[in-house]
N, C-alpha and C positions, 0 to 999 in steps of 0.2 A: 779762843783756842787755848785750852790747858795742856801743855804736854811739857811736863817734866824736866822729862830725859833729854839727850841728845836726840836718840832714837823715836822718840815719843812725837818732839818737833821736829823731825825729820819725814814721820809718817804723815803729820798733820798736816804740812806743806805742801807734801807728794798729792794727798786727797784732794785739798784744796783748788793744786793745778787739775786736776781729775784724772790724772795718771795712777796705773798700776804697778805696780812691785817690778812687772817684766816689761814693760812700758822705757820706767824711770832705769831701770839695769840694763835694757838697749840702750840707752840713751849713754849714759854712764861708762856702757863698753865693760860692763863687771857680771858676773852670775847671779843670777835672780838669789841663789842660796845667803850671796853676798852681801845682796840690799838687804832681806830677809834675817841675818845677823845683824847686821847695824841697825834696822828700826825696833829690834828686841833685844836691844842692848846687851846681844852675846859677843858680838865688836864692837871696835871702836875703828872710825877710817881714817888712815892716815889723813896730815895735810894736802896732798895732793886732791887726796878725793874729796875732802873736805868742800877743795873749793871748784870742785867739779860738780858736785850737790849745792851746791849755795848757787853755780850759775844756772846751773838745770831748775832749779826750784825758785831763784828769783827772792834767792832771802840771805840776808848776811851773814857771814861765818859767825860774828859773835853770836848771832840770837839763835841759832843753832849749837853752837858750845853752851851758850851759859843764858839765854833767853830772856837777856836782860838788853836786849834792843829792839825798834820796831822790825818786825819780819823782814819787810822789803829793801831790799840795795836801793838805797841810796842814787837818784839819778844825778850826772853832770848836764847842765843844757849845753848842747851841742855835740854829747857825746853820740859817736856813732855816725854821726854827718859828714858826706865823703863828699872833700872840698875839691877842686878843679882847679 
C-alpha cells in the first residue's frame, strides 16, 4: 500500500475496509465534501477527527500522519472484555 500523503493513506485504508467516501463520512458524522478534502489533500483534519479516522479505519494516528508505522492499532489482550 503506497500512499504518501495523509490523505493518500487515508483513502487507501478507507478502500481496503471496502467503505465509500459517503459510507466512511456517515460514519464519521462529517460531509462527504469533507472526507473528499482530506483524501485529496485540499485539508488537513483536526485531531479530533484524526482519531475518529484512525478508529473508523482501524489504523494508527501515526501511520496516517507520517506512515512510518504498521497500519493496524495496536491490540491490548483483554481489551474490550466486559468483566462481571
Amino acid at each position: 500500500m503506497e500512499a504518501l500523503t495523509l490523505g493518500g493513506r487515508m483513502r487507501a485504508a478507507r478502500e481496503t475496509k471496502g467503505l465509500t467516501q459517503a459510507k466512511l463520512a456517515q460514519l464519521l458524522d462529517v460531509p462527504v465534501v469533507t472526507l473528499w478534502r482530506w483524501e485529496g489533500d485540499r485539508m488537513r483534519p483536526g485531531i479530533d477527527a484524526l482519531e475518529r479516522v484512525s478508529t473508523a479505519l482501524e489504523v494508527s494516528i501515526d501511520w496516517l500522519v507520517r506512515g512510518d508505522h504498521l497500519p493496524s492499532v495496536p491490540t491490548v489482550e483483554g481489551a474490550g472484555e466486559v468483566r462481571s
